[in-house]
C-alpha positions as CSV (number, residue, x, y, z in Angstrom):
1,X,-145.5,50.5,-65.0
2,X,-142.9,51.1,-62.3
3,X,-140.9,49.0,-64.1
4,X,-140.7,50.4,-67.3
5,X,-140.2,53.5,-66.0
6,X,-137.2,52.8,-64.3
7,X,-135.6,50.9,-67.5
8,X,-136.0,54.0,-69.4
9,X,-134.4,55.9,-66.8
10,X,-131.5,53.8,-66.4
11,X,-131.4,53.4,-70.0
12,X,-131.6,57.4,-70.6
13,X,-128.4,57.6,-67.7
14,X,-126.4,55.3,-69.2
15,X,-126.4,56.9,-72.4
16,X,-126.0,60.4,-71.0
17,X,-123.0,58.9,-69.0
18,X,-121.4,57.4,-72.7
19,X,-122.3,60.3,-74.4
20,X,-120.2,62.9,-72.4
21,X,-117.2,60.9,-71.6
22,X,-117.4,60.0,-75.9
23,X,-117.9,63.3,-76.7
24,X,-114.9,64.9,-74.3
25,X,-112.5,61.8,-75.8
26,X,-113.2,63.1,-79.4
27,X,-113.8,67.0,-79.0
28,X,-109.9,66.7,-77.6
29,X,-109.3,65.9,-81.1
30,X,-110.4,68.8,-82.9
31,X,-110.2,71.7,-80.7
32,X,-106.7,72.1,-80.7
33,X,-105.8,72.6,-84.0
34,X,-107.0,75.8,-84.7
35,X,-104.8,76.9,-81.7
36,X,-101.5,75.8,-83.4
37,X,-100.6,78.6,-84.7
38,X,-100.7,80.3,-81.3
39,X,-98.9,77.7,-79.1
40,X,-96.2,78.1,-81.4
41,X,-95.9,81.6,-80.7
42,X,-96.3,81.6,-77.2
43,X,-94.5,78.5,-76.5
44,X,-91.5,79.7,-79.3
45,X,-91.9,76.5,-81.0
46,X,-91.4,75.3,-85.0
47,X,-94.3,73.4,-87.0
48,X,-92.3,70.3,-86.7
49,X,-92.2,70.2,-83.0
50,X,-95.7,71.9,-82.4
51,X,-97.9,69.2,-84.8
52,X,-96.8,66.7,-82.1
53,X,-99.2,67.9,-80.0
54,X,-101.8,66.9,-82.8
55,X,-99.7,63.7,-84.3
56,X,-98.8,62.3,-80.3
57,X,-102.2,62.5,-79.1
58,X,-103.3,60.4,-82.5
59,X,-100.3,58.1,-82.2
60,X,-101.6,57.6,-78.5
61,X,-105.1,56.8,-79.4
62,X,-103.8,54.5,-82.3
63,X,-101.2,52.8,-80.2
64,X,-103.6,51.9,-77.1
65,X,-106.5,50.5,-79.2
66,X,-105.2,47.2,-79.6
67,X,-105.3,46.8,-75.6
68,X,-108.4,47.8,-74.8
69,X,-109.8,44.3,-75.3
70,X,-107.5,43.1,-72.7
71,X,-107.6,45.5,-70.3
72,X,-111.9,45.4,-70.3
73,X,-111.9,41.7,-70.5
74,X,-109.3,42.2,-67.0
75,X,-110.7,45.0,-65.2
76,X,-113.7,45.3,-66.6
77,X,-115.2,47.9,-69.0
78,X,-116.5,50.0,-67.0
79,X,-113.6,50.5,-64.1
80,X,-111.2,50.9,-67.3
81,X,-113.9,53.8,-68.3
82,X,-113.8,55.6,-64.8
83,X,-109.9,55.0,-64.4
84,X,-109.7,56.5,-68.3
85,X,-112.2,59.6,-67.5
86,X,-110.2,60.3,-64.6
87,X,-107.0,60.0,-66.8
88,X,-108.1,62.7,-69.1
89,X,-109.6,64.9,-66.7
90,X,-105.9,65.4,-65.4
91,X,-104.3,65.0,-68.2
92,X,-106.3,68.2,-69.6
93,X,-105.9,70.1,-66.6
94,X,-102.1,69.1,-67.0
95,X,-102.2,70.5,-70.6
96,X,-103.5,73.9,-69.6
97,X,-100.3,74.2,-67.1
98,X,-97.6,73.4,-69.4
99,X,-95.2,75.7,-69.5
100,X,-93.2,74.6,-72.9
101,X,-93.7,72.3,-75.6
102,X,-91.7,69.0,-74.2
103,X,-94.4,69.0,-71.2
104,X,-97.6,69.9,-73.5
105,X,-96.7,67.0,-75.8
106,X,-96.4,64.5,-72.5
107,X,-99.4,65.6,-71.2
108,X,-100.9,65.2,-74.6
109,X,-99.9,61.6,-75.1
110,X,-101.6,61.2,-71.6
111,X,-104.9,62.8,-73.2
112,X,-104.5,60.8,-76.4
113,X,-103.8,57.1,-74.3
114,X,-107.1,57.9,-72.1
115,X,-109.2,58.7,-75.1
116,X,-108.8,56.2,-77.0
117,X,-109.6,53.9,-74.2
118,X,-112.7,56.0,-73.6
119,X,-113.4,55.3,-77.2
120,X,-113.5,51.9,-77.7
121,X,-114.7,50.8,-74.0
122,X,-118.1,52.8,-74.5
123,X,-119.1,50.8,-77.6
124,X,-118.6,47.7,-75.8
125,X,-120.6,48.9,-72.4
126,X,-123.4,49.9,-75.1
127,X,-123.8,46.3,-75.7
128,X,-123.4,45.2,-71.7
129,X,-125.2,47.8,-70.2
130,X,-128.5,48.1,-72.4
131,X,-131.3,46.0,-73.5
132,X,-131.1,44.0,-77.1
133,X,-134.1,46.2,-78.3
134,X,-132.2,49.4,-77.3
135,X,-129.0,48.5,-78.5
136,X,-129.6,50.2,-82.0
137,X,-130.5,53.2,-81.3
138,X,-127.6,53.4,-78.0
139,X,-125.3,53.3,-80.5
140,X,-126.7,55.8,-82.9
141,X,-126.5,58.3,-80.5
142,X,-122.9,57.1,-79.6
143,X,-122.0,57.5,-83.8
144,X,-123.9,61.1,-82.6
145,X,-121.8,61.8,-80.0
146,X,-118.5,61.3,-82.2
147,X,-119.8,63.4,-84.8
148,X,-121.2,66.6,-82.9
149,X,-117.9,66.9,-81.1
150,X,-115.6,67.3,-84.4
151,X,-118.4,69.3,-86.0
152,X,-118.4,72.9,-83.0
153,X,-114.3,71.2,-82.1
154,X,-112.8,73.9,-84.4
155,X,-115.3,76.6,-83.5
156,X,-115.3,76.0,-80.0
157,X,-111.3,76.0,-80.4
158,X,-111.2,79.2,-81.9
159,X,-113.5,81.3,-80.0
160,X,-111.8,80.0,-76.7
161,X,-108.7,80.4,-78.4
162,X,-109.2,83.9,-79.4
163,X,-111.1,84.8,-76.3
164,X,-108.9,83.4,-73.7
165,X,-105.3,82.1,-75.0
166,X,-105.0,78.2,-75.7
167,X,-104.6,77.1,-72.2
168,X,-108.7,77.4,-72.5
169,X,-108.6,74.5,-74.5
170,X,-107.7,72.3,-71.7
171,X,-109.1,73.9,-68.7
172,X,-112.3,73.8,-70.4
173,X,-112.6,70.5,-70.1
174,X,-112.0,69.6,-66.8
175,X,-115.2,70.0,-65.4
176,X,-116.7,68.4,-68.1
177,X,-114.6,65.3,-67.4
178,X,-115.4,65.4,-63.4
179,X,-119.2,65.5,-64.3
180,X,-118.9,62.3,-67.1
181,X,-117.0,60.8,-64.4
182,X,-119.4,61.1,-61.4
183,X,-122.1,59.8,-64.1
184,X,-120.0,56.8,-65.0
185,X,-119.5,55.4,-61.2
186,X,-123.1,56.1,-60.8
187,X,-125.1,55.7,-63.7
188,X,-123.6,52.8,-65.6
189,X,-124.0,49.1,-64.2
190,X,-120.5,47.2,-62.8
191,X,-119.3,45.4,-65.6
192,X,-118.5,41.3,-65.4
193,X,-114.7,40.7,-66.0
194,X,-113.8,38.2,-68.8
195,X,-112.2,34.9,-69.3
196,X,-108.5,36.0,-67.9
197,X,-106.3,36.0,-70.8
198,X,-102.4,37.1,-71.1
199,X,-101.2,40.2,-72.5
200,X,-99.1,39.7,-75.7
201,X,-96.2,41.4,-74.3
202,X,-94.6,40.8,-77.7
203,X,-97.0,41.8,-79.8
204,X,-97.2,45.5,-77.6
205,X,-93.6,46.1,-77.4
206,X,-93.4,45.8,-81.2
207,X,-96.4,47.6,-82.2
208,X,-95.5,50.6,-80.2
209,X,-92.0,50.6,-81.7
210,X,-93.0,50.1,-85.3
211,X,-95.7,52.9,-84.9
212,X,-93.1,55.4,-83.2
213,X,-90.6,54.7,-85.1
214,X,-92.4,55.4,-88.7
215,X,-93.5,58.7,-87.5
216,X,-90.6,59.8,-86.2
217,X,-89.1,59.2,-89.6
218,X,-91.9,61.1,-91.7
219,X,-91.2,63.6,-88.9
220,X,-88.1,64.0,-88.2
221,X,-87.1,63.1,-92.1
222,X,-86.4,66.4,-93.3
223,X,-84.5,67.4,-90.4
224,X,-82.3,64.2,-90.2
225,X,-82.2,64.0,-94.3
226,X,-84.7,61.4,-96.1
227,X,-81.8,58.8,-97.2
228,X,-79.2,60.0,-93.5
229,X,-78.3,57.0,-91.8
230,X,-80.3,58.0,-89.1
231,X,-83.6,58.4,-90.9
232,X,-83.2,54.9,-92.5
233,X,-82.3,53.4,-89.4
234,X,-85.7,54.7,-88.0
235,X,-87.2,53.9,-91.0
236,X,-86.1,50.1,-91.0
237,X,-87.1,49.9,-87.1
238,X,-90.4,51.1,-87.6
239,X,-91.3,48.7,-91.0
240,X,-89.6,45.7,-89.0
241,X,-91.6,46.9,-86.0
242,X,-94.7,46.1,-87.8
243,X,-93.7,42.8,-89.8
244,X,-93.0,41.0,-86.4
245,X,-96.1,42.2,-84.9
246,X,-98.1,41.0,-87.7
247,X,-96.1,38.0,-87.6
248,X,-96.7,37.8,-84.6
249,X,-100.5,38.4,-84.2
250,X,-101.1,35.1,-87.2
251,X,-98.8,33.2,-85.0
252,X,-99.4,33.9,-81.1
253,X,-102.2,31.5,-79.2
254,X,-103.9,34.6,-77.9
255,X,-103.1,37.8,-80.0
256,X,-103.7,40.9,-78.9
257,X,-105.0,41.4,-82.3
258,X,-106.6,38.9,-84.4
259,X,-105.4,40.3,-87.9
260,X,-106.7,37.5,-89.4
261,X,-110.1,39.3,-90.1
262,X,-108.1,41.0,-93.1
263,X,-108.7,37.9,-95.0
264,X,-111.9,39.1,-95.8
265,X,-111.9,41.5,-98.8
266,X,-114.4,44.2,-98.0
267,X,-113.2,44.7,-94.7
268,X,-110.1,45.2,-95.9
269,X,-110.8,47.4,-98.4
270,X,-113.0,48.9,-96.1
271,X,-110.5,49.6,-93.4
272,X,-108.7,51.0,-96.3
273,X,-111.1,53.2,-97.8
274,X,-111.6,54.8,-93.7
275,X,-108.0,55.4,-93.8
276,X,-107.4,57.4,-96.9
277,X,-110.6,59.4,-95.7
278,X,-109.0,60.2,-92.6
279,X,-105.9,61.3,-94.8
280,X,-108.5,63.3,-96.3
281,X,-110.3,64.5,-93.3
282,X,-106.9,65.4,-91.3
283,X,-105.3,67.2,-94.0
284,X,-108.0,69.3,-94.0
285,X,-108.6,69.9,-90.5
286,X,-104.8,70.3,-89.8
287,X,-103.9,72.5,-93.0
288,X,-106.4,75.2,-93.2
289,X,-106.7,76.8,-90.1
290,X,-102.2,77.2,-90.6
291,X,-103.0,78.7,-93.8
292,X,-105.7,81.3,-92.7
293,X,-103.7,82.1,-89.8
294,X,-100.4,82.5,-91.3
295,X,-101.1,82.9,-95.0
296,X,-104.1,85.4,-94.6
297,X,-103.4,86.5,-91.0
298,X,-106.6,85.8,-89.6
299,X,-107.9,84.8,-86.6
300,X,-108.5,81.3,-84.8
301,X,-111.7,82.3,-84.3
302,X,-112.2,82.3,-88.4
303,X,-110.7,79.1,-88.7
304,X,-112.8,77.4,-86.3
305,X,-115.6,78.9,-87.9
306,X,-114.6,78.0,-91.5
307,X,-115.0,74.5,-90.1
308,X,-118.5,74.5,-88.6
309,X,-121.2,74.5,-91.7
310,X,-119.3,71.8,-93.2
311,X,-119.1,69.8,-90.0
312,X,-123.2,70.3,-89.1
313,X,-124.0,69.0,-92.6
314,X,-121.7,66.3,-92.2
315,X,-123.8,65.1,-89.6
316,X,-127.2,65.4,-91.0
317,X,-125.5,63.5,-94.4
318,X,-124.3,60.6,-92.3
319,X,-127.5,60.2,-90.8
320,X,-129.9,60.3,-94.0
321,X,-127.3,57.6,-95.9
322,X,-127.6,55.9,-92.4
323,X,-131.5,55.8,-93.4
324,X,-131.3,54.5,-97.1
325,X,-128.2,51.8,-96.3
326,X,-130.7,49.5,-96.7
327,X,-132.9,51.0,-99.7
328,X,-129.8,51.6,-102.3
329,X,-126.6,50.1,-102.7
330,X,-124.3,51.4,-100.2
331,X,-121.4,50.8,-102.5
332,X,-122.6,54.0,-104.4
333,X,-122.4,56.0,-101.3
334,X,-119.1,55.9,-101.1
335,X,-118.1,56.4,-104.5
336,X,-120.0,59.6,-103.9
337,X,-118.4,60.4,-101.1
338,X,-114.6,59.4,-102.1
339,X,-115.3,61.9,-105.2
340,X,-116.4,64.7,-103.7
341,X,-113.5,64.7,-101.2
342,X,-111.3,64.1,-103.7
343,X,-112.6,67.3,-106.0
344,X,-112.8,69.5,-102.6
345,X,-108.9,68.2,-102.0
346,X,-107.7,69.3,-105.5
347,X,-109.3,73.1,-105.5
348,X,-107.6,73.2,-102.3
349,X,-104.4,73.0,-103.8
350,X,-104.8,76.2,-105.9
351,X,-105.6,78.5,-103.3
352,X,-104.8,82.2,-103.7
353,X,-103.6,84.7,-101.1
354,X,-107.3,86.8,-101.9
355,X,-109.1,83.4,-102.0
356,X,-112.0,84.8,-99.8
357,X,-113.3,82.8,-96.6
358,X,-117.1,82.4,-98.0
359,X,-115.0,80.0,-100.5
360,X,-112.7,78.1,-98.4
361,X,-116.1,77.7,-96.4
362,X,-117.6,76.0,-99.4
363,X,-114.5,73.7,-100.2
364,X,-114.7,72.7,-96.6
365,X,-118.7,71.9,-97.3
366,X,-118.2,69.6,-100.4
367,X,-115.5,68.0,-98.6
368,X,-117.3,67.1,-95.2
369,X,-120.4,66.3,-97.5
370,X,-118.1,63.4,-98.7
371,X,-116.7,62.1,-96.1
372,X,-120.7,62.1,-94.2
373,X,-121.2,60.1,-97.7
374,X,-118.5,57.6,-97.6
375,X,-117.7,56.8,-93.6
376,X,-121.3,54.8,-92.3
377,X,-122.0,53.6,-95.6
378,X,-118.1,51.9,-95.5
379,X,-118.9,50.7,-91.7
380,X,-121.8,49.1,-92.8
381,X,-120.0,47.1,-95.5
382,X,-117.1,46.2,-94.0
383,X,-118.7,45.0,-90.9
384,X,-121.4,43.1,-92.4
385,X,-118.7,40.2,-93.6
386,X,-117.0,39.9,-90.5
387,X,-118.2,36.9,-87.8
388,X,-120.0,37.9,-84.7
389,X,-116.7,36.7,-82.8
390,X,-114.3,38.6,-84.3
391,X,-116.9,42.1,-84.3
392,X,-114.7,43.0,-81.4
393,X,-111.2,42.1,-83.1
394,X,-112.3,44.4,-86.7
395,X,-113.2,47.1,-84.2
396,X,-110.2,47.4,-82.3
397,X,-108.4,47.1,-86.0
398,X,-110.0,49.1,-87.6
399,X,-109.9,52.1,-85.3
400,X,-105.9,51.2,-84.8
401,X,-105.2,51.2,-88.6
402,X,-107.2,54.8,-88.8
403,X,-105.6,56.3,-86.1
404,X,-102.3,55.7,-86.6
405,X,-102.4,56.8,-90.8
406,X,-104.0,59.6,-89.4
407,X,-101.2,61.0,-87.4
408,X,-98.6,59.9,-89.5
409,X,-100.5,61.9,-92.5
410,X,-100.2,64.8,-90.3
411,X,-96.3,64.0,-89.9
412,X,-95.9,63.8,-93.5
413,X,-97.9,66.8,-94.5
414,X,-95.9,68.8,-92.2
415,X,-93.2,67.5,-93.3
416,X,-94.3,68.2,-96.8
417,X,-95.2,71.8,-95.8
418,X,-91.8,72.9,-94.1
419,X,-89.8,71.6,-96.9
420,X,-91.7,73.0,-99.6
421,X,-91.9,76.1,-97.8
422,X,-88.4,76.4,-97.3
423,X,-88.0,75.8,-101.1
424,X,-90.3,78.4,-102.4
425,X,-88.7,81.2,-100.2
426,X,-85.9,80.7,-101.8
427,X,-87.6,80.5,-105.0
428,X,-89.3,84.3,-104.0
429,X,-86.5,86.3,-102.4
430,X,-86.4,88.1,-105.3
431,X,-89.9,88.9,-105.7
432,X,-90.9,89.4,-102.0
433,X,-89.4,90.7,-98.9
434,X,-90.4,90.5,-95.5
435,X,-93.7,88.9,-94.3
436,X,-95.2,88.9,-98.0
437,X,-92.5,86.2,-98.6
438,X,-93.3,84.3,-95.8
439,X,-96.7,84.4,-97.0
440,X,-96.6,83.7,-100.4
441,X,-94.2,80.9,-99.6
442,X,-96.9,79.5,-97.0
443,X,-99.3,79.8,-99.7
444,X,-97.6,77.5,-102.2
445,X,-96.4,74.9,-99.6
446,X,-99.7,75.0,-98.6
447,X,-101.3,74.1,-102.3
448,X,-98.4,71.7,-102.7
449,X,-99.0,69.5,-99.8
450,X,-102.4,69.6,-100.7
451,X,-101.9,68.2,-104.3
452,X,-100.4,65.0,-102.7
453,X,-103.4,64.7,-100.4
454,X,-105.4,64.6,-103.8
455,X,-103.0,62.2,-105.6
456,X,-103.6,59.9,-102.4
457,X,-107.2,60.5,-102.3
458,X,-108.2,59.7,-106.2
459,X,-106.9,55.7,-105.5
460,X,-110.3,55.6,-103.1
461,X,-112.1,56.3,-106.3
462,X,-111.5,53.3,-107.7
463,X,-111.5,51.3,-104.5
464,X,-114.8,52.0,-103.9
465,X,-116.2,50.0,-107.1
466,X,-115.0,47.0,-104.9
467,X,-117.8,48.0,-102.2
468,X,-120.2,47.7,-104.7
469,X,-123.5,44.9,-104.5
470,X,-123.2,44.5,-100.4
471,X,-127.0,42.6,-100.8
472,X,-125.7,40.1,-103.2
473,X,-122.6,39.0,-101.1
474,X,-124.6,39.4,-97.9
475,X,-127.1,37.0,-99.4
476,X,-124.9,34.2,-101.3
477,X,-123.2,34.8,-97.5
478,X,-126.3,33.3,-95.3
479,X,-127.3,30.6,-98.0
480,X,-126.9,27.2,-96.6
């Protein structure tokens, strides 16, 4: 009795110690884009140079996830979790003492490398740490974790925000971080290093440059000139980049990717699908609260709360498809899910400047309805073709692939928005003077990166037909 007792104690720790440090990595995420608009005034900064702050702590996240694997299998899992909960406890405290937007975007970067190892390690200690019989619903509440802190990021954002500045933000979650850090070192057992392995020095340098390098062209491309020598030169770095890494990763003995779980088609498609719904997601997350806030002048406390119904039922629509995965094909899931988002991405694109809150509130509904729809249903498919040996591998993939669209969505769409903007105030001068031009331009770059959001989202529509009869496959699969 003693016994059992103390395995559901340990196992009840080890979860609160996963569930913290998870849920600090990905609120980090989310809470600081409702503040944009104010960093830029206080820190007298332009979109371009401010959405780094969003786009470098993705990029980050993206960029580290292919080393995780090493660095666990090294160190082990959980010293690389203490060592990155330390990381971002500092790193946030950093954030909140920056004093211009160079050192706020270095400090983010920090923030951004230490969650995404915080990310990825905690799945992997889920499946160390607790029994085989616990294992499945450990990692439902880690898919928990993930989802409550996007869902209150926006609100918490704004109401710190608007309450205390933007340095909140960050300060805020320092002592969060020192209390998931003292329940890490001792709460969750030492973890067994791997089979030593060598880093594929190669394969880093050129993922880092090719991932740089792309976003600093779809950021820095309006500035330089799309077709300047410059932005091509950037341009060609970054897609070479990424051919010799992938080159690279089919060719090395021990890559730090194995890529080659691509070959199978609903991964692939799958990992596709979860990018364009990040597109989706991000567009969403990073757009409205810069058009409330400088379109309709309100406050970052309204954007954050724009966010929150939408984000709540997000949750409780993951978790009933989680429930009927196995009763109804999947597949139709997230067709459901692709066209909602899609439909909730095109009425975004004709907003008006009296479009009331109440309605941007429902847009943001239908669209977080479909991407609770879409995203576990997708997981769930994609996963199930892949080899228990390469789990880890699609994983670390998977989450790199997401990430890094997602930031350089975020560098396009601002891109997208400044140049468009630009355009229609010429186009108004005549109409509008003063702040009402600056608005109504806002508001039509605003609708006009949203339209290309939609025009990218549609192709998930028919992608998701190919996600279709997951039984069937999974059946002629295990047939001898």
């Amino acid at each position: 009795m003693k016994n059992v007792k103390k395995d559901r104690d340990s196992y009840l720790f080890i979860i609160l110690a996963i569930f913290l440090g998870n849920f600090l990595a990905f609120i980090n995420s989310g809470t600081v884009n409702v503040a944009i608009p104010s960093i830029m005034r206080e820190l007298h900064s332009n979109l371009n140079s401010v959405q780094w702050i969003v786009t470098g702590f993705m990029l980050a996240i993206g960029t580290i996830a292919p080393v995780v694997g090493y660095l666990g299998n090294k160190f082990g899992y959980k010293q690389l979790y203490v060592f990155a909960l330390i990381g971002l406890t500092v790193s946030s405290a950093l954030c909140g003492l920056a004093g211009n937007i160079v050192t706020l975007i270095i400090f983010r970067i920090l923030q951004g490398i230490c969650s995404g190892l915080i990310q990825i390690s905690t799945m992997t200690i889920i499946y160390q740490s607790v029994k085989k019989e616990k294992q499945a619903m450990a990692i439902s509440l880690w898919t928990i974790s993930i989802m409550v802190a996007p869902a209150i990021g926006p609100t918490l954002g704004g109401l710190l925000t608007n309450a205390f500045g933007w340095k909140a933000l960050f300060f805020s979650c320092v002592p969060v971080g020192i209390i998931a850090t003292l329940c890490a070192i001792f709460f969750i057992p030492s973890s067994k290093k791997g089979s030593t392995v060598s880093l594929d020095i190669v394969g880093l340098i050129t993922v880092v440059i090719g991932n740089v390098s792309l976003l600093m062209y779809f950021t820095k491309g309006s500035e330089l000139g799309w077709f300047s020598v410059s932005a091509i030169a950037l341009l060609l770095v970054g897609v070479i980049g990424i051919v010799i890494f992938i080159w690279r990763e089919l060719t090395a003995k021990e890559p730090l990717l194995n890529i080659s779980v691509l070959k199978y088609p609903k991964f692939m498609i799958g990992t596709l699908l979860n990018c364009l719904i990040s597109i989706g997601l991000y567009s969403s997350v990073y757009l409205i609260p810069l058009f409330l806030e400088e379109a309709q002048g309100a406050s970052s406390f309204v954007s954050g709360l724009v966010m929150l119904p939408g984000a709540l039922l997000m949750i409780v629509v993951t978790i009933i498809t989680g429930k009927f995965n196995n009763k109804f094909d999947p597949g139709w899931f997230v067709m459901g899910g692709a066209i909602l988002l899609s439909v909730a991405t095109w009425l975004f694109s004709d907003l008006k400047m009296n479009t009331t809150v109440a309605t941007i509130t429902l847009f943001m509904v239908i669209r977080y309805i479909g991407v609770g729809l879409a995203t576990s249903p997708i997981a769930t498919i994609s996963m199930s073709v892949v080899p228990p040996e390469l789990v880890g591998h699609a994983t670390s993939i998977a989450n790199w692939l997401r990430q890094a669209v997602a930031a350089l969505s975020i560098a396009v769409f601002s891109s997208i928005l400044a140049v468009r903007t630009q355009t229609h105030l010429s186009e108004l001068k005549g109409e509008n003077v003063g702040e009402a031009l600056k608005q109504g331009a806002f508001l039509l770059a605003s609708n006009d990166t949203f339209f290309v959001a939609f025009v990218i989202l549609v192709i998930s529509i028919p992608l998701s037909f190919f996600m279709m009869n997951r039984k069937q496959s999974i059946e002629h699969k295990t047939k001898p």
